[in-house]
N, C-alpha and C positions, 0 to 999 in steps of 0.2 A: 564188946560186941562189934564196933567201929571199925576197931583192928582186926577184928576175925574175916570181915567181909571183905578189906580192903586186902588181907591176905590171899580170900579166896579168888579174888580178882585178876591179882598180880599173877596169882599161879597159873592163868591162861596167859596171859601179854608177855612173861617174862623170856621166853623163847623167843619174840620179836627181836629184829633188831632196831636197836633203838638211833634214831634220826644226830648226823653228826652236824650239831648245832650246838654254838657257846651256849655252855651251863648258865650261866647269868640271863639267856633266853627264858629259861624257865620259870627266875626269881621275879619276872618283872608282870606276872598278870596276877592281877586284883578279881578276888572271887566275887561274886555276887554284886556286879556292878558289869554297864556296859563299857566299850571296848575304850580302853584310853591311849590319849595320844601315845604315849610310850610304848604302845603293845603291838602299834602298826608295823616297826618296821621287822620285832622279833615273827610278829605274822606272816612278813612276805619272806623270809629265812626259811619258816619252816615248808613254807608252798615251794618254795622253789629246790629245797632240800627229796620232799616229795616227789615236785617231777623228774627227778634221778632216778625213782624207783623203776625197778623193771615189772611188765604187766605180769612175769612168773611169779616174781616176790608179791607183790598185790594180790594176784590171786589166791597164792598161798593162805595170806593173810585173812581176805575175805572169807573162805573158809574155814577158819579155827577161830579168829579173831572173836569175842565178845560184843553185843549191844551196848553199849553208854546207856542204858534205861535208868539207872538210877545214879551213874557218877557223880552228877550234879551236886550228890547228895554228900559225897567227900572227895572235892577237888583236891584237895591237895596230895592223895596217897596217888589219885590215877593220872596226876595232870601224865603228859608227853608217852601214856601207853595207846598203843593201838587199837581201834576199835572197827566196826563192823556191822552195819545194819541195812535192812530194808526199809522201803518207805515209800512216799508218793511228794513230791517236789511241788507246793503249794504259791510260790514268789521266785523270783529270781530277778535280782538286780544290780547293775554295773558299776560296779564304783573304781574310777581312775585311781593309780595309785598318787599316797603323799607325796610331796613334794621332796623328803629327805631318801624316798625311795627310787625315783623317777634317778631312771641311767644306773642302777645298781643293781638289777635282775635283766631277764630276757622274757620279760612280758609288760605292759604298759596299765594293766588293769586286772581289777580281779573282780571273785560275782559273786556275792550273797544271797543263796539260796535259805529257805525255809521249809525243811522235811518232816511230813509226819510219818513216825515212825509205824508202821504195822502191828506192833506188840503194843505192851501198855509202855509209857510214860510222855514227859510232854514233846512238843515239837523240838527240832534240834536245828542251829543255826551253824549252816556249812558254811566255809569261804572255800572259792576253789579258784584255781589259775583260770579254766577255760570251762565253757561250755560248750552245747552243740550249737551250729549255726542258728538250726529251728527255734532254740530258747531264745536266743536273741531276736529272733525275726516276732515271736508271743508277746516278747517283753516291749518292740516296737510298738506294734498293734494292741497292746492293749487285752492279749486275748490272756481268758482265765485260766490259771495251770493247776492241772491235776495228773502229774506226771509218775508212773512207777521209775523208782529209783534203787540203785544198790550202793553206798555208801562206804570208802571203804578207806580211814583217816586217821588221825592223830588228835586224841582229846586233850582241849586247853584250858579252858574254866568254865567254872559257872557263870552261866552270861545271865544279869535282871536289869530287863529295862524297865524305863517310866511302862505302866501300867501294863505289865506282862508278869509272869511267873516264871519261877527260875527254871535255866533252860542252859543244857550243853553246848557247849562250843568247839566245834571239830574242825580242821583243817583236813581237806581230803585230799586224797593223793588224787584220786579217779570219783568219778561219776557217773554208774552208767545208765542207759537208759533204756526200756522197756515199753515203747508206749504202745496204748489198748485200743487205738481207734487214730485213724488220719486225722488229717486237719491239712485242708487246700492253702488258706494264706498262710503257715507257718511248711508248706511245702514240705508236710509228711504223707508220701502216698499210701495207699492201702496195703503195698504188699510188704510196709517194713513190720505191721501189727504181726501177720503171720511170721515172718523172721524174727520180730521180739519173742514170739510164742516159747519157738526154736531154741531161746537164751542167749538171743544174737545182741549184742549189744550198739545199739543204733548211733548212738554218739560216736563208733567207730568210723563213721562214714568221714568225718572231717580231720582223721588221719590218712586217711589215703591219697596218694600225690600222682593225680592224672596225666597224660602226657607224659608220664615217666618209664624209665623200667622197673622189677619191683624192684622195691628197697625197704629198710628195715620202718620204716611206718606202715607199712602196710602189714607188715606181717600176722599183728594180732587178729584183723579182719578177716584177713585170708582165710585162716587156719579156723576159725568160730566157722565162718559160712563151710569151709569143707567138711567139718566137723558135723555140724547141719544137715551137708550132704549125705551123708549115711545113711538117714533115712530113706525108704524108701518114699514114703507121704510127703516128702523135700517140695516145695514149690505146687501141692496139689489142690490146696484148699483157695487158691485167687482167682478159679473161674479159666475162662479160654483165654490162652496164651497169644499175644500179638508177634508179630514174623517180627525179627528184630532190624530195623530201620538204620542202617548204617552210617550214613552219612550223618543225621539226627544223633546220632551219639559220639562220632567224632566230633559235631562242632562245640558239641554243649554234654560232655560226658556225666558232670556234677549231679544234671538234671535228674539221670535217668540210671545214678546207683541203687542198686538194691531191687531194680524193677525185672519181673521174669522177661524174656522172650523164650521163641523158637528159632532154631536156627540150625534150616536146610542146607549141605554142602558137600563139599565132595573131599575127604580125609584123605591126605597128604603126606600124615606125618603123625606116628603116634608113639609117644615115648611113656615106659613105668619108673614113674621117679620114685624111689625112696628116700622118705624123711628120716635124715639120719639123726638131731636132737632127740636122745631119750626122753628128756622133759616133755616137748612138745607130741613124742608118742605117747605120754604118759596124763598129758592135761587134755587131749583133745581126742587120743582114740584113733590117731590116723598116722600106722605105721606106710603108706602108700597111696598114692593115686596117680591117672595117669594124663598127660601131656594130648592133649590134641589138634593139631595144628590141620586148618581146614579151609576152604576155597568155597567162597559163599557166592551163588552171583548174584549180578545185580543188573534186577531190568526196569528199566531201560539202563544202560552205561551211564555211570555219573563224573563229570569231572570233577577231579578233586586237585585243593590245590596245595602240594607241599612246600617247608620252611625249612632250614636248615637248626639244626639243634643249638637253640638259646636263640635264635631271632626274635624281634618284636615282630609287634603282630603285624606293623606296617610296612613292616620288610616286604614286598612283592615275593609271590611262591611263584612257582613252577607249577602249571597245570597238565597235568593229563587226564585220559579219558579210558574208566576201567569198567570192565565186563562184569569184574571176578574182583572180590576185596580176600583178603588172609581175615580170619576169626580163629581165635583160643580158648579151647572150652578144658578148664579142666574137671575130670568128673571122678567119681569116685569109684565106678567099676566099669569092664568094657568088655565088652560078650568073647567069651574066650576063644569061639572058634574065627575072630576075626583075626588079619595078619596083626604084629605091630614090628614098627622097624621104621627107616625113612624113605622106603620105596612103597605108601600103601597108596589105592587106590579104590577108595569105599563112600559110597552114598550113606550120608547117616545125618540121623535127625537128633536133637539136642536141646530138652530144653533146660535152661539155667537163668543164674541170677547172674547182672550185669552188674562186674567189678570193677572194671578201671578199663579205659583206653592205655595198652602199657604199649614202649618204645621199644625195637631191638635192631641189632645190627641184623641186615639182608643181603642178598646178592643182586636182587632187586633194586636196591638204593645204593646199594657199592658199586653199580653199572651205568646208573641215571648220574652218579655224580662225575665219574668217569668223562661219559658225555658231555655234561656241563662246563667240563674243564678243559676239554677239546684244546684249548688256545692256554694253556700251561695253568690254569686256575680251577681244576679239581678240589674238591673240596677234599681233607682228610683229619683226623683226628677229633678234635671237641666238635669242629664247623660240619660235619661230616654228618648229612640228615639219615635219621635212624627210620626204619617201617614202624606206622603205629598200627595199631590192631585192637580192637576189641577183647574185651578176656573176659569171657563168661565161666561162671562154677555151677557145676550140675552132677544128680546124682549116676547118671549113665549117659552113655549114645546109645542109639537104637541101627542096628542097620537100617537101611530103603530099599527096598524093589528096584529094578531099571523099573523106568514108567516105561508102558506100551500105549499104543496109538488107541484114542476114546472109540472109533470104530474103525475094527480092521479090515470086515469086511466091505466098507463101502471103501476105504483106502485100495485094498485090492483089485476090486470092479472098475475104480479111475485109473489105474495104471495099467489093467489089460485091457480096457479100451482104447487108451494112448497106446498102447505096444500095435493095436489090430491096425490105428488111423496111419501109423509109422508105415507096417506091414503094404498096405494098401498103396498107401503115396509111392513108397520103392518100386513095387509091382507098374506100379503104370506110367512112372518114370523108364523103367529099363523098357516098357512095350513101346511108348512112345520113342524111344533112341534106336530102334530094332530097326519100327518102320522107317525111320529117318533112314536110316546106315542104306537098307535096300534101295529108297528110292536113288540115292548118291548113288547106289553101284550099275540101276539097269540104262540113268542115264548117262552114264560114262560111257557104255557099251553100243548107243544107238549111233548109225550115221550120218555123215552130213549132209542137212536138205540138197543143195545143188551137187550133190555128186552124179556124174554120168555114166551110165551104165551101155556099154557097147552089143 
Protein backbone atom coordinates (compact mmCIF):
# COMPACT_ATOMS: atom_id res chain seq x y z
CA UNK A 1 0.00 0.00 0.00
CA UNK A 2 3.32 2.32 0.69
CA UNK A 3 4.25 1.78 -2.71
CA UNK A 4 1.08 2.32 -4.39
CA UNK A 5 0.78 5.77 -2.98
CA UNK A 6 4.23 6.73 -3.33
CA UNK A 7 3.69 5.67 -6.96
CA UNK A 8 0.58 7.64 -7.18
CA UNK A 9 2.43 10.67 -6.09
CA UNK A 10 5.33 10.40 -8.29
CA UNK A 11 3.01 10.24 -11.30
CA UNK A 12 2.12 14.02 -10.73
CA UNK A 13 5.82 15.36 -9.88
CA UNK A 14 7.51 13.09 -12.54
CA UNK A 15 7.07 15.63 -15.31
CA UNK A 16 8.81 18.32 -13.17
CA UNK A 17 11.92 19.12 -13.74
CA UNK A 18 14.13 18.11 -11.32
CA UNK A 19 16.59 20.69 -9.45
CA UNK A 20 20.35 20.21 -10.80
CA UNK A 21 22.05 19.57 -7.54
CA UNK A 22 24.83 16.88 -6.36
CA UNK A 23 23.02 13.53 -5.80
CA UNK A 24 24.84 13.22 -2.47
CA UNK A 25 22.49 16.49 -1.72
CA UNK A 26 19.75 14.25 -1.31
CA UNK A 27 21.62 11.42 0.90
CA UNK A 28 22.45 13.62 3.65
CA UNK A 29 18.90 14.53 5.34
CA UNK A 30 17.81 12.69 8.31
CA UNK A 31 14.00 12.08 8.44
CA UNK A 32 12.23 12.61 11.52
CA UNK A 33 14.59 14.83 13.37
CA UNK A 34 15.39 18.67 13.16
CA UNK A 35 17.61 20.34 10.72
CA UNK A 36 21.39 19.13 11.21
CA UNK A 37 24.37 20.74 10.83
CA UNK A 38 25.26 18.91 7.61
CA UNK A 39 21.92 19.68 5.96
CA UNK A 40 22.58 23.48 6.14
CA UNK A 41 24.71 23.97 3.33
CA UNK A 42 22.91 21.13 0.85
CA UNK A 43 19.86 23.65 1.98
CA UNK A 44 21.21 26.80 0.82
CA UNK A 45 22.12 24.70 -2.94
CA UNK A 46 18.82 23.99 -3.30
CA UNK A 47 17.34 27.73 -2.45
CA UNK A 48 19.81 29.01 -4.57
CA UNK A 49 19.23 26.34 -7.30
CA UNK A 50 15.38 27.54 -6.97
CA UNK A 51 16.10 31.14 -7.45
CA UNK A 52 17.26 30.10 -11.20
CA UNK A 53 13.79 29.14 -11.78
CA UNK A 54 11.94 31.29 -14.07
CA UNK A 55 8.22 32.79 -12.67
CA UNK A 56 6.84 30.69 -16.17
CA UNK A 57 8.39 27.29 -14.82
CA UNK A 58 6.89 28.18 -11.24
CA UNK A 59 3.88 28.85 -12.30
CA UNK A 60 3.48 26.10 -14.32
CA UNK A 61 4.32 24.14 -11.38
CA UNK A 62 1.93 25.87 -8.96
CA UNK A 63 -0.72 24.66 -10.97
CA UNK A 64 -0.31 20.96 -11.62
CA UNK A 65 2.23 20.45 -8.73
CA UNK A 66 0.67 18.30 -5.67
CA UNK A 67 0.13 19.39 -1.67
CA UNK A 68 2.91 17.68 0.56
CA UNK A 69 -0.39 16.83 2.96
CA UNK A 70 0.70 13.64 3.79
CA UNK A 71 4.54 13.32 2.46
CA UNK A 72 5.68 13.42 5.79
CA UNK A 73 4.32 10.34 6.03
CA UNK A 74 7.05 8.61 3.42
CA UNK A 75 10.11 10.92 3.01
CA UNK A 76 12.13 9.05 1.40
CA UNK A 77 10.01 8.07 -2.08
CA UNK A 78 9.12 12.03 -2.36
CA UNK A 79 12.20 13.71 -0.90
CA UNK A 80 13.49 16.46 -3.96
CA UNK A 81 9.80 16.33 -5.85
CA UNK A 82 7.83 19.36 -6.36
CA UNK A 83 5.20 20.47 -4.57
CA UNK A 84 2.36 23.01 -4.16
CA UNK A 85 0.18 24.52 -1.74
CA UNK A 86 -1.88 27.18 -0.17
CA UNK A 87 -1.80 28.42 3.21
CA UNK A 88 -1.79 31.38 5.74
CA UNK A 89 2.05 32.35 7.01
CA UNK A 90 1.79 32.09 10.85
CA UNK A 91 5.99 33.02 12.02
CA UNK A 92 8.49 34.12 9.87
CA UNK A 93 12.01 34.43 10.96
CA UNK A 94 15.58 35.50 9.88
CA UNK A 95 18.29 33.35 10.25
CA UNK A 96 21.91 34.53 8.95
CA UNK A 97 23.55 32.06 6.90
CA UNK A 98 26.42 29.34 8.39
CA UNK A 99 29.43 30.30 8.59
CA UNK A 100 30.63 27.50 5.75
CA UNK A 101 27.91 29.11 3.62
CA UNK A 102 28.81 32.82 4.07
CA UNK A 103 30.55 34.09 0.46
CA UNK A 104 29.31 30.98 -1.53
CA UNK A 105 25.69 32.14 -2.64
CA UNK A 106 24.26 35.55 -3.50
CA UNK A 107 22.24 36.08 -0.47
CA UNK A 108 23.55 36.56 3.12
CA UNK A 109 20.37 35.02 4.96
CA UNK A 110 17.51 33.04 4.65
CA UNK A 111 13.76 33.03 6.49
CA UNK A 112 11.96 30.39 8.22
CA UNK A 113 8.51 30.61 7.82
CA UNK A 114 5.72 28.49 9.44
CA UNK A 115 2.41 27.78 7.05
CA UNK A 116 -0.73 26.50 7.67
CA UNK A 117 -1.87 24.67 5.05
CA UNK A 118 -5.78 25.38 4.08
CA UNK A 119 -6.67 21.60 3.45
CA UNK A 120 -6.07 19.04 6.10
CA UNK A 121 -2.59 18.12 7.49
CA UNK A 122 -0.06 19.73 9.80
CA UNK A 123 1.72 23.05 9.54
CA UNK A 124 4.65 22.88 6.95
CA UNK A 125 8.21 24.61 7.70
CA UNK A 126 9.37 26.74 4.49
CA UNK A 127 12.95 28.20 4.09
CA UNK A 128 13.04 30.61 1.59
CA UNK A 129 15.79 33.03 0.19
CA UNK A 130 13.67 36.31 0.46
CA UNK A 131 10.61 37.71 1.77
CA UNK A 132 8.63 40.85 1.35
CA UNK A 133 9.93 43.92 3.00
CA UNK A 134 6.53 44.19 5.04
CA UNK A 135 7.28 40.57 6.74
CA UNK A 136 10.33 41.92 7.78
CA UNK A 137 9.13 45.21 9.01
CA UNK A 138 5.94 42.33 11.34
CA UNK A 139 8.80 40.32 12.34
CA UNK A 140 10.61 43.71 13.55
CA UNK A 141 7.57 44.99 15.45
CA UNK A 142 6.61 42.17 16.95
CA UNK A 143 3.34 42.21 14.99
CA UNK A 144 1.19 38.80 14.74
CA UNK A 145 1.08 37.02 11.16
CA UNK A 146 -1.72 35.73 9.65
CA UNK A 147 -0.74 36.00 6.09
CA UNK A 148 -2.57 34.21 2.84
CA UNK A 149 0.18 32.45 1.09
CA UNK A 150 0.87 30.28 -2.06
CA UNK A 151 3.77 28.00 -1.68
CA UNK A 152 5.34 26.74 -4.40
CA UNK A 153 8.71 24.27 -3.52
CA UNK A 154 10.85 21.43 -3.32
CA UNK A 155 9.96 18.67 -0.45
CA UNK A 156 13.11 17.61 1.89
CA UNK A 157 12.16 15.74 4.95
CA UNK A 158 10.35 14.98 7.60
CA UNK A 159 11.16 17.69 10.14
CA UNK A 160 10.26 16.70 14.33
CA UNK A 161 11.16 18.84 16.65
CA UNK A 162 11.49 18.77 20.54
CA UNK A 163 7.66 19.05 21.35
CA UNK A 164 6.09 19.29 17.92
CA UNK A 165 4.68 16.72 15.45
CA UNK A 166 5.98 15.62 12.36
CA UNK A 167 6.03 18.27 9.88
CA UNK A 168 7.24 18.69 6.05
CA UNK A 169 10.08 20.48 5.05
CA UNK A 170 9.97 22.52 1.91
CA UNK A 171 12.51 24.68 0.29
CA UNK A 172 10.50 27.23 -1.83
CA UNK A 173 11.34 28.71 -5.01
CA UNK A 174 8.63 31.63 -4.39
CA UNK A 175 6.21 32.89 -1.81
CA UNK A 176 3.51 34.81 -2.66
CA UNK A 177 1.43 36.74 -1.04
CA UNK A 178 -2.25 37.75 -0.60
CA UNK A 179 -2.91 39.75 2.28
CA UNK A 180 -6.83 40.33 3.45
CA UNK A 181 -6.62 43.53 5.40
CA UNK A 182 -3.78 46.68 5.66
CA UNK A 183 -1.66 47.04 8.51
CA UNK A 184 -0.18 50.99 8.76
CA UNK A 185 3.28 49.85 10.70
CA UNK A 186 4.13 47.03 8.47
CA UNK A 187 3.20 49.81 5.62
CA UNK A 188 0.53 47.68 3.83
CA UNK A 189 -2.03 50.13 2.40
CA UNK A 190 -5.51 49.29 1.72
CA UNK A 191 -5.60 49.16 -1.88
CA UNK A 192 -2.96 46.27 -2.03
CA UNK A 193 -6.02 43.97 -0.25
CA UNK A 194 -8.17 44.70 -3.26
CA UNK A 195 -5.10 44.01 -5.84
CA UNK A 196 -4.50 40.59 -3.76
CA UNK A 197 -8.24 40.13 -4.38
CA UNK A 198 -7.31 40.51 -8.18
CA UNK A 199 -4.46 37.36 -7.66
CA UNK A 200 -2.01 40.13 -7.74
CA UNK A 201 0.75 38.94 -5.79
CA UNK A 202 1.93 41.68 -3.38
CA UNK A 203 5.43 40.41 -2.58
CA UNK A 204 6.03 41.46 -6.23
CA UNK A 205 6.41 44.93 -5.18
CA UNK A 206 10.02 44.34 -3.87
CA UNK A 207 11.01 43.20 -7.47
CA UNK A 208 10.41 46.27 -9.10
CA UNK A 209 13.55 48.63 -9.68
CA UNK A 210 12.37 52.34 -9.31
CA UNK A 211 14.30 55.03 -10.97
CA UNK A 212 14.91 52.61 -13.80
CA UNK A 213 13.68 51.70 -17.23
CA UNK A 214 11.76 48.57 -17.36
CA UNK A 215 13.77 45.74 -17.08
CA UNK A 216 13.28 42.05 -16.64
CA UNK A 217 12.34 42.30 -12.68
CA UNK A 218 9.77 44.06 -13.24
CA UNK A 219 8.12 42.05 -15.71
CA UNK A 220 6.17 39.55 -13.75
CA UNK A 221 4.34 42.67 -11.79
CA UNK A 222 3.61 44.31 -14.79
CA UNK A 223 1.91 41.83 -16.66
CA UNK A 224 -0.41 40.31 -13.08
CA UNK A 225 -1.47 44.29 -12.67
CA UNK A 226 -2.19 44.38 -16.59
CA UNK A 227 -3.84 41.25 -16.47
CA UNK A 228 -5.90 42.80 -13.44
CA UNK A 229 -6.57 45.37 -15.77
CA UNK A 230 -8.94 43.80 -17.89
CA UNK A 231 -11.46 44.06 -15.77
CA UNK A 232 -13.56 46.39 -15.85
CA UNK A 233 -14.19 46.65 -11.68
CA UNK A 234 -10.08 47.26 -11.94
CA UNK A 235 -9.33 49.77 -9.04
CA UNK A 236 -13.32 50.46 -8.27
CA UNK A 237 -13.88 49.13 -4.87
CA UNK A 238 -11.11 51.80 -2.90
CA UNK A 239 -13.44 54.60 -2.57
CA UNK A 240 -12.64 58.21 -4.37
CA UNK A 241 -9.54 58.32 -6.18
CA UNK A 242 -6.78 61.18 -4.95
CA UNK A 243 -5.27 63.53 -8.07
CA UNK A 244 -1.93 61.87 -8.23
CA UNK A 245 0.78 64.21 -6.50
CA UNK A 246 3.87 64.17 -8.52
CA UNK A 247 6.47 65.45 -7.13
CA UNK A 248 5.47 63.12 -3.82
CA UNK A 249 6.07 60.07 -5.86
CA UNK A 250 9.21 61.14 -7.73
CA UNK A 251 10.83 61.59 -4.36
CA UNK A 252 9.70 58.53 -2.56
CA UNK A 253 8.15 56.23 -5.37
CA UNK A 254 8.48 52.84 -2.95
CA UNK A 255 6.00 54.68 -0.76
CA UNK A 256 3.20 54.96 -3.03
CA UNK A 257 3.43 51.45 -5.32
CA UNK A 258 0.30 49.71 -5.87
CA UNK A 259 -1.86 52.94 -4.65
CA UNK A 260 -4.65 54.33 -7.24
CA UNK A 261 -4.58 57.89 -8.42
CA UNK A 262 -6.30 60.07 -11.11
CA UNK A 263 -4.71 61.53 -13.53
CA UNK A 264 -5.78 64.60 -15.69
CA UNK A 265 -3.73 65.61 -18.97
CA UNK A 266 -3.29 66.29 -22.14
CA UNK A 267 -2.25 62.86 -24.66
CA UNK A 268 0.70 63.34 -26.60
CA UNK A 269 1.47 60.34 -27.75
CA UNK A 270 -0.42 57.07 -27.92
CA UNK A 271 1.14 53.76 -29.19
CA UNK A 272 -0.64 49.78 -29.56
CA UNK A 273 1.99 47.65 -28.49
CA UNK A 274 1.74 44.07 -29.10
CA UNK A 275 2.94 41.34 -26.71
CA UNK A 276 4.74 39.21 -28.73
CA UNK A 277 5.67 36.18 -26.02
CA UNK A 278 2.99 33.36 -26.65
CA UNK A 279 3.49 32.26 -23.05
CA UNK A 280 2.94 35.54 -21.66
CA UNK A 281 -0.36 35.73 -24.05
CA UNK A 282 -1.13 32.49 -22.91
CA UNK A 283 -0.63 32.93 -18.73
CA UNK A 284 -2.04 36.40 -18.44
CA UNK A 285 -4.53 37.01 -21.25
CA UNK A 286 -3.04 40.12 -22.66
CA UNK A 287 -2.24 39.65 -26.34
CA UNK A 288 -2.27 43.90 -26.36
CA UNK A 289 -2.42 47.20 -24.80
CA UNK A 290 -1.67 50.54 -25.26
CA UNK A 291 1.24 53.13 -24.58
CA UNK A 292 0.11 56.49 -23.36
CA UNK A 293 2.41 59.09 -23.01
CA UNK A 294 0.71 62.31 -21.57
CA UNK A 295 1.43 65.99 -20.16
CA UNK A 296 0.00 66.47 -16.69
CA UNK A 297 0.10 70.02 -15.26
CA UNK A 298 1.25 71.01 -12.37
CA UNK A 299 -0.21 74.07 -10.35
CA UNK A 300 1.53 75.85 -9.00
CA UNK A 301 4.92 75.10 -11.21
CA UNK A 302 7.33 72.87 -9.00
CA UNK A 303 10.96 72.99 -9.30
CA UNK A 304 12.44 69.78 -9.73
CA UNK A 305 15.86 68.97 -9.36
CA UNK A 306 17.67 66.62 -11.92
CA UNK A 307 20.82 64.11 -11.48
CA UNK A 308 22.71 62.54 -14.09
CA UNK A 309 22.30 58.77 -14.33
CA UNK A 310 24.26 56.74 -11.54
CA UNK A 311 24.97 59.87 -9.41
CA UNK A 312 24.77 59.93 -5.72
CA UNK A 313 22.33 61.62 -4.23
CA UNK A 314 24.86 64.20 -3.10
CA UNK A 315 25.86 64.97 -6.24
CA UNK A 316 24.27 68.78 -6.67
CA UNK A 317 21.16 68.58 -9.54
CA UNK A 318 20.34 70.95 -11.88
CA UNK A 319 17.04 72.61 -11.11
CA UNK A 320 14.22 73.85 -13.07
CA UNK A 321 11.00 75.05 -12.84
CA UNK A 322 7.83 72.98 -14.73
CA UNK A 323 4.35 73.77 -15.56
CA UNK A 324 3.62 70.46 -17.22
CA UNK A 325 5.52 66.99 -15.97
CA UNK A 326 5.25 63.61 -18.85
CA UNK A 327 3.12 60.61 -16.98
CA UNK A 328 2.61 57.01 -18.63
CA UNK A 329 -0.33 55.38 -18.27
CA UNK A 330 -0.47 52.18 -19.74
CA UNK A 331 -4.18 50.89 -20.05
CA UNK A 332 -5.78 48.07 -21.50
CA UNK A 333 -8.36 49.71 -23.94
CA UNK A 334 -8.66 53.15 -25.56
CA UNK A 335 -11.85 54.55 -27.08
CA UNK A 336 -11.61 53.71 -30.66
CA UNK A 337 -12.75 56.76 -32.27
CA UNK A 338 -9.85 58.67 -30.50
CA UNK A 339 -6.52 59.34 -32.89
CA UNK A 340 -3.42 57.08 -32.06
CA UNK A 341 -0.09 57.84 -33.58
CA UNK A 342 2.60 60.58 -32.09
CA UNK A 343 0.97 63.57 -33.25
CA UNK A 344 -2.34 63.32 -30.74
CA UNK A 345 -3.54 66.02 -28.95
CA UNK A 346 -6.40 64.76 -26.35
CA UNK A 347 -7.71 65.81 -22.80
CA UNK A 348 -8.17 62.53 -21.05
CA UNK A 349 -8.68 61.27 -17.76
CA UNK A 350 -6.93 58.03 -16.25
CA UNK A 351 -7.38 56.34 -13.53
CA UNK A 352 -4.63 53.57 -12.57
CA UNK A 353 -2.41 51.83 -10.12
CA UNK A 354 1.12 53.50 -9.54
CA UNK A 355 3.98 51.26 -10.86
CA UNK A 356 7.28 52.57 -10.78
CA UNK A 357 8.87 55.91 -11.57
CA UNK A 358 10.62 54.48 -14.85
CA UNK A 359 13.69 56.30 -16.73
CA UNK A 360 13.98 56.97 -20.61
CA UNK A 361 15.99 58.74 -23.04
CA UNK A 362 14.19 62.45 -24.30
CA UNK A 363 14.78 65.09 -26.44
CA UNK A 364 14.01 67.03 -23.30
CA UNK A 365 17.14 65.78 -21.39
CA UNK A 366 19.24 65.30 -24.73
CA UNK A 367 18.93 69.26 -25.04
CA UNK A 368 19.37 70.30 -21.19
CA UNK A 369 22.56 68.30 -21.43
CA UNK A 370 23.49 69.88 -24.48
CA UNK A 371 23.26 73.09 -22.63
CA UNK A 372 25.06 72.08 -19.68
CA UNK A 373 27.98 71.23 -21.69
CA UNK A 374 28.01 74.62 -23.55
CA UNK A 375 31.97 74.75 -22.56
CA UNK A 376 32.94 71.10 -24.10
CA UNK A 377 31.41 68.97 -21.05
CA UNK A 378 28.11 67.59 -22.35
CA UNK A 379 27.19 64.96 -20.73
CA UNK A 380 26.75 61.63 -23.18
CA UNK A 381 26.40 58.07 -22.94
CA UNK A 382 26.05 56.12 -19.27
CA UNK A 383 26.47 60.10 -17.54
CA UNK A 384 23.85 61.24 -19.80
CA UNK A 385 20.49 62.04 -17.52
CA UNK A 386 17.57 60.04 -18.76
CA UNK A 387 13.48 61.81 -18.21
CA UNK A 388 11.85 59.96 -15.27
CA UNK A 389 8.14 59.80 -15.40
CA UNK A 390 5.58 58.18 -13.53
CA UNK A 391 4.11 54.91 -15.08
CA UNK A 392 0.64 54.20 -14.04
CA UNK A 393 -1.44 50.93 -15.30
CA UNK A 394 -5.10 51.37 -15.86
CA UNK A 395 -8.07 49.72 -17.24
CA UNK A 396 -9.00 52.73 -20.00
CA UNK A 397 -8.59 56.70 -20.63
CA UNK A 398 -11.72 58.48 -20.83
CA UNK A 399 -11.75 61.36 -23.06
CA UNK A 400 -12.39 65.23 -21.31
CA UNK A 401 -14.53 67.94 -22.59
CA UNK A 402 -12.63 71.33 -23.24
CA UNK A 403 -13.70 73.02 -19.93
CA UNK A 404 -15.94 76.10 -20.59
CA UNK A 405 -16.04 79.27 -18.48
CA UNK A 406 -18.36 78.48 -14.91
CA UNK A 407 -20.31 81.55 -16.11
CA UNK A 408 -20.56 82.71 -19.58
CA UNK A 409 -22.71 84.99 -19.32
CA UNK A 410 -21.54 87.34 -16.70
CA UNK A 411 -17.92 86.62 -18.65
CA UNK A 412 -19.83 88.11 -21.68
CA UNK A 413 -21.51 91.26 -19.91
CA UNK A 414 -17.68 92.26 -18.38
CA UNK A 415 -16.11 92.22 -21.74
CA UNK A 416 -19.01 94.21 -23.61
CA UNK A 417 -18.95 96.74 -20.94
CA UNK A 418 -15.08 96.99 -21.24
CA UNK A 419 -15.63 97.07 -25.21
CA UNK A 420 -18.58 100.23 -24.60
CA UNK A 421 -15.90 102.02 -21.73
CA UNK A 422 -13.02 101.60 -24.90
CA UNK A 423 -15.82 102.91 -27.29
CA UNK A 424 -16.48 105.98 -25.27
CA UNK A 425 -12.94 107.07 -24.20
CA UNK A 426 -11.90 106.83 -28.27
CA UNK A 427 -15.13 108.98 -28.92
CA UNK A 428 -14.17 111.71 -26.84
CA UNK A 429 -10.54 111.47 -27.34
CA UNK A 430 -11.01 112.24 -31.26
CA UNK A 431 -13.91 115.18 -30.04
CA UNK A 432 -11.37 116.69 -27.79
CA UNK A 433 -8.26 116.59 -30.72
CA UNK A 434 -11.14 118.11 -33.34
CA UNK A 435 -11.78 121.05 -30.95
CA UNK A 436 -8.02 121.48 -30.38
CA UNK A 437 -7.03 121.15 -34.31
CA UNK A 438 -9.88 124.33 -34.87
CA UNK A 439 -8.85 126.37 -32.28
CA UNK A 440 -4.90 126.18 -33.84
CA UNK A 441 -6.52 126.99 -37.28
CA UNK A 442 -8.80 130.31 -36.58
CA UNK A 443 -5.94 131.55 -34.43
CA UNK A 444 -3.37 131.37 -37.21
CA UNK A 445 -5.74 133.23 -39.38
CA UNK A 446 -6.49 136.45 -36.91
CA UNK A 447 -4.34 139.71 -37.29
CA UNK A 448 -1.94 141.39 -35.83
CA UNK A 449 -3.04 143.78 -32.76
CA UNK A 450 -0.86 146.87 -33.91
CA UNK A 451 -1.55 146.58 -37.39
CA UNK A 452 -2.63 150.01 -39.31
CA UNK A 453 -5.22 150.42 -41.31
CA UNK A 454 -5.15 153.49 -43.78
Amino acid sequence: MRALIAFFLLSYTATFPPLPVPSDDWQVWQDHAPIQDQEWLPLCRVLWRLGQRSPEVLDQISRAAPAPTTWHEHPTEMRGQWCAFSGQVISSKTIPLVAEAQGSFPFTEIHRLVVRPVDQGPPAIVYCRSVSRAWKRMEASEIPFNEPCRVVGIFLKTLTEPDSDSQPLVAAGHVSWYPRQGNFAAKVPPSWVELAQLGIDMSLWDQVRQQKPLVAEDRECFYQLLSAAGAAEFLTSTGPTARLDIPAVLQDPIRHQGTPYEVRGTARRVVRVEVESAELRQRFGVDHYFEVDMFVPLDPPVRLLQQPQGSSSAEPGTGQLFSTFPVTCCVRKWPAHLPIGDKVTQEVRVVGCFFKVWTYASEFMSRADESSGAGGNARSGPSARRQPSPLLIAHRADPVAPQTPAYPPLGWGIGGAFVMVCGVLLWWHRREGAAKRSARHASGHRPPADLELD
